[in-house]
C-alpha positions in Angstrom: -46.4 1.7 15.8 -45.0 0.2 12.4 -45.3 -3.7 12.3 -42.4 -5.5 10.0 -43.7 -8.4 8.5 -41.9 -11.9 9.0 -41.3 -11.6 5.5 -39.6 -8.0 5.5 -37.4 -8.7 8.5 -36.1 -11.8 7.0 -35.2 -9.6 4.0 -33.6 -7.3 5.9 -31.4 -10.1 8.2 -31.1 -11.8 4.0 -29.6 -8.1 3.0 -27.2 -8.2 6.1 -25.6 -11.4 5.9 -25.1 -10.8 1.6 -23.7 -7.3 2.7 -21.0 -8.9 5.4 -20.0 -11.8 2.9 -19.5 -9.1 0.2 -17.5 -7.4 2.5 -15.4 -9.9 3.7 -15.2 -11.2 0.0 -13.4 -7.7 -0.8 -11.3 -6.9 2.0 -10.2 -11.0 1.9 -9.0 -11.0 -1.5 -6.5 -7.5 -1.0 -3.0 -8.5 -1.7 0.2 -6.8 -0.4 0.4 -4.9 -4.0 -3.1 -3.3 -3.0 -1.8 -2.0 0.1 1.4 -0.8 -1.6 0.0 0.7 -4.2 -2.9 2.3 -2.7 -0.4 3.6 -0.2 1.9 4.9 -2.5 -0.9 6.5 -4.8 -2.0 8.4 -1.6 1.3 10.4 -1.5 2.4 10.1 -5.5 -1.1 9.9 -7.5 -1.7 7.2 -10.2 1.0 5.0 -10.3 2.3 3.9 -13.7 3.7 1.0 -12.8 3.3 -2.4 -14.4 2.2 -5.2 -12.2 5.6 -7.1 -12.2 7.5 -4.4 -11.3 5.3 -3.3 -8.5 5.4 -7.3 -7.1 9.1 -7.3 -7.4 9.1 -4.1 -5.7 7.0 -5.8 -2.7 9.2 -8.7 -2.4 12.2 -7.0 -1.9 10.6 -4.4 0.3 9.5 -7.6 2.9 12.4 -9.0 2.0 14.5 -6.1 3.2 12.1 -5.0 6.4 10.2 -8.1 7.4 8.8 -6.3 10.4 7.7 -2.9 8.8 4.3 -4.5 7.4 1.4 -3.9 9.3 -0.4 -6.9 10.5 -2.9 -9.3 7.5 -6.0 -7.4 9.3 -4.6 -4.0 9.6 -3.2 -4.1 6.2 -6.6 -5.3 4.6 -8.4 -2.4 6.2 -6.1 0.2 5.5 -6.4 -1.2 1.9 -10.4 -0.7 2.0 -10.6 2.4 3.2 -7.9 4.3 1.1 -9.6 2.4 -2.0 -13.5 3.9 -0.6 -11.6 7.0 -0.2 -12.1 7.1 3.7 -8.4 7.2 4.4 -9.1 10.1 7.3 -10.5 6.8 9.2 -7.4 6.2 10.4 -7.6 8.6 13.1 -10.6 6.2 14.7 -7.6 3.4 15.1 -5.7 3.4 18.3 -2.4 5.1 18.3 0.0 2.7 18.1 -1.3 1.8 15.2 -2.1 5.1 13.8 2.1 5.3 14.3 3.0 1.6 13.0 1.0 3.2 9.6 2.8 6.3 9.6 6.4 4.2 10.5 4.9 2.1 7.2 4.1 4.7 4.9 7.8 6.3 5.6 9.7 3.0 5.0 7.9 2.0 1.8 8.2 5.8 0.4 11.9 5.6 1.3 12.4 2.4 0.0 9.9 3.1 -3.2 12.5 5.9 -4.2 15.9 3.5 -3.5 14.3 0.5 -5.1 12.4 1.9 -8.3 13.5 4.3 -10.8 10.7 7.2 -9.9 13.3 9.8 -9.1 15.0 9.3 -12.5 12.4 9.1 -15.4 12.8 11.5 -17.8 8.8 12.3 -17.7 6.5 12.0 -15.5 4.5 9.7 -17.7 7.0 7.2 -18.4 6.1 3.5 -16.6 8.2 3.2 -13.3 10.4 -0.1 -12.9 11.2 -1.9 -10.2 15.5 -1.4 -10.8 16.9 -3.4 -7.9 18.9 -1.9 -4.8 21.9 0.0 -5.9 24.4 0.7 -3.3 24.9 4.6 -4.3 22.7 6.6 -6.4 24.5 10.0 -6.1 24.9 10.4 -9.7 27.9 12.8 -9.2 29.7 10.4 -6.5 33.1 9.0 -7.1 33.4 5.5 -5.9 37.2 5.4 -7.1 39.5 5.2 -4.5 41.9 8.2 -4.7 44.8 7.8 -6.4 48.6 8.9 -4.9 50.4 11.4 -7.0 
């Protein structure tokens, strides 16, 4: 039988309560940019996107669709997993949520293409900015109405 000394197991209990407080210390201080961006960089890649225009970006997106963003909690543990690359834990969560996320991921890609320039950069390394909503970007669309001959 292995004996743990009084010392050893209040190392261990030490070790656990450091470990939780890191961890609430990380997933605490995620922001809405984290989850966007982490969500975004899971379907796009690395973003190159300066900070300003990816919080301008997030305000008008909760602006636009207060009820599309998961709950603080969810959001926060979405964010920590898809940073520790253990995004495939979201098929533990229960499926409405598993379906709020996917309802999420679709709005903010929808809205990340309508509200940002992505679509229209000339390169694929050129910084993506935050451009506003514009009420028709069919570049070939005339918005004239027709005139009587």
């Amino acid at each position: 039988m292995i004996e743990i000394s009084r010392r050893s197991a209040l190392a261990i209990v030490a070790g656990g309560v450091v470990s939780a407080g890191i961890a609430y210390a990380a997933v605490s201080s995620f922001s809405d940019e984290d989850l966007v961006r982490v969500t975004l960089e899971k379907y796009f890649g690395r973003l190159n996107m300066r900070i300003e225009h990816l919080q301008q970006f997030v305000l008008e997106f909760r602006n636009r669709n207060p009820w599309i963003f998961p709950s603080e909690k969810l959001g926060d543990a979405v964010t920590l997993l898809e940073k520790t690359r253990l995004g495939e834990a979201r098929q533990l969560l229960p499926a409405q949520k598993r379906l709020d996320l996917t309802h999420f991921d679709r709005w903010l890609i929808a809205e990340f293409h309508m509200l940002t320039d992505y679509a229209w950069r000339s390169s694929p390394d050129d910084p993506i900015r935050f451009t506003g909503w514009q009420p028709c970007t069919n570049p070939f669309a005339t918005l004239d109405p027709p005139q009587n001959a």
